[in-house]
C-alpha positions in Angstrom: -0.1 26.8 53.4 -3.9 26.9 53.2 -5.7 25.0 56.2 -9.5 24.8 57.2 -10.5 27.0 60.3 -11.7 24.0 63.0 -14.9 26.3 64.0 -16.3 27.5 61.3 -14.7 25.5 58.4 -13.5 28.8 56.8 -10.5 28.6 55.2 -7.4 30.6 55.7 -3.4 30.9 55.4 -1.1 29.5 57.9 2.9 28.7 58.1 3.4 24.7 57.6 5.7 25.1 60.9 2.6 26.5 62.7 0.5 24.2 61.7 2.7 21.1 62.9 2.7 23.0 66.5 -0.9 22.6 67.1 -3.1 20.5 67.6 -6.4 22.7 66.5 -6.6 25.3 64.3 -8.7 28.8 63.9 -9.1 32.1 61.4 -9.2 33.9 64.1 -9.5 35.1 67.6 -13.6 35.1 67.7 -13.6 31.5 66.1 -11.4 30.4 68.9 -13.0 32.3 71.7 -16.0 30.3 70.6 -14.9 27.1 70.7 -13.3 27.7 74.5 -17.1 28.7 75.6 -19.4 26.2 73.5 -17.0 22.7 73.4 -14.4 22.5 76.0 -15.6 21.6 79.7 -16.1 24.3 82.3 -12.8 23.3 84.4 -10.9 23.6 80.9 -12.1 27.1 79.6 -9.7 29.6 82.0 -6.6 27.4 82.8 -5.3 30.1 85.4 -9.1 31.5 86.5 -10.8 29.1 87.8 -9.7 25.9 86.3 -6.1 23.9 85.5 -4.8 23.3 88.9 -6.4 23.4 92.4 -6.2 26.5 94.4 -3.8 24.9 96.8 -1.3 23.2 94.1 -1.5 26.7 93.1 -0.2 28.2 96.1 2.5 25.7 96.8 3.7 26.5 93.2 4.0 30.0 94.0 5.6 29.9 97.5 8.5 27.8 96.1 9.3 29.9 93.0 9.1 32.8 95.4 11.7 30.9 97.9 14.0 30.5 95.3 13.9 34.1 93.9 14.4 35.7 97.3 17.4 33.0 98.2 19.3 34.4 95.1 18.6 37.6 95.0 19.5 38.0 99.0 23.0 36.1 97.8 21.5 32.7 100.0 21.5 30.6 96.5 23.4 31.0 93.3 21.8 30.8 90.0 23.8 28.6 87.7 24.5 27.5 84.3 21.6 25.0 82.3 22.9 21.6 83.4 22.1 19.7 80.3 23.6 22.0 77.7 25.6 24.9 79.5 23.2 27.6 79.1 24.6 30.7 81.2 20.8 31.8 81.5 19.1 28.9 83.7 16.3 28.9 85.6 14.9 27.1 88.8 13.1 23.6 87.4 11.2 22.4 90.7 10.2 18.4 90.8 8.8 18.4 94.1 7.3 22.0 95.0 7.2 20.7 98.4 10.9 21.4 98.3 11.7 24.6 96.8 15.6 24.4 97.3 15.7 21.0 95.4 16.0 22.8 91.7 17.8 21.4 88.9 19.2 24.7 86.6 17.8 24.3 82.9 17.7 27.0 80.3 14.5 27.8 78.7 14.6 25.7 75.8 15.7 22.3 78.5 13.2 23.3 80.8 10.6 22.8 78.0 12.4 19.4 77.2 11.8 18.7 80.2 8.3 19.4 81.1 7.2 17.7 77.3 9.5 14.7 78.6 6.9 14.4 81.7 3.3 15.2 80.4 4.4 12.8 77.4 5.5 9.8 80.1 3.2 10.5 83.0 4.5 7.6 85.4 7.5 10.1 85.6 5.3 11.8 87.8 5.6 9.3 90.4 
């Protein structure tokens, strides 16, 4: 499938499922590069330097996955199957990082589900 590049207007190939995925589109790595440093805001450029989330939310985040990892692997906490689909490779889904031992058990591809689910409805948030 042939698409438009959204920097530079060149034009180049691309798979149809790629396309669908996302929501801009460039050639190449230097087309997107520049349109990270000349269009999107300062707090946007670097989502893990610098921008995305503040340095604190950051921490919390960390501490808790950390909790969790170190409770299983010192035999504290069990890691189970994915609770939506049976999955025998989970991982630790935290909804309040506050409380790392509060984990639901979702495989990869649930965990995403889930995450989508929430920054599509953002009063589940709340």
């Amino acid at each position: 499938m042939k698409t438009n590049c959204d920097m530079c207007a060149g034009e180049f190939e691309t798979r149809p499922s790629h396309y669908k995925k996302k929501k801009r589109h460039f050639c190449c790595q230097k087309c997107y590069s520049r349109f990270r440093k000349e269009l999107l805001p300062k707090e946007e450029q670097h989502a893990y330097k610098g921008g995305g989330l503040p340095l604190t939310e950051k921490k919390k985040r960390i501490m808790a996955r950390m909790a969790i990892n170190h409770a299983i692997q010192r035999g504290h906490r069990e890691r189970l199957t994915c609770e939506a689909c049976g999955n025998s490779k989970a991982e630790a889904h935290h909804r309040d990082y506050a409380r790392p031992f509060d984990v639901r058990w979702l495989c990869k591809k649930c965990h995403w589900d889930e995450h989508k689910l929430i920054y599509e409805n953002k009063d589940l948030l709340t």
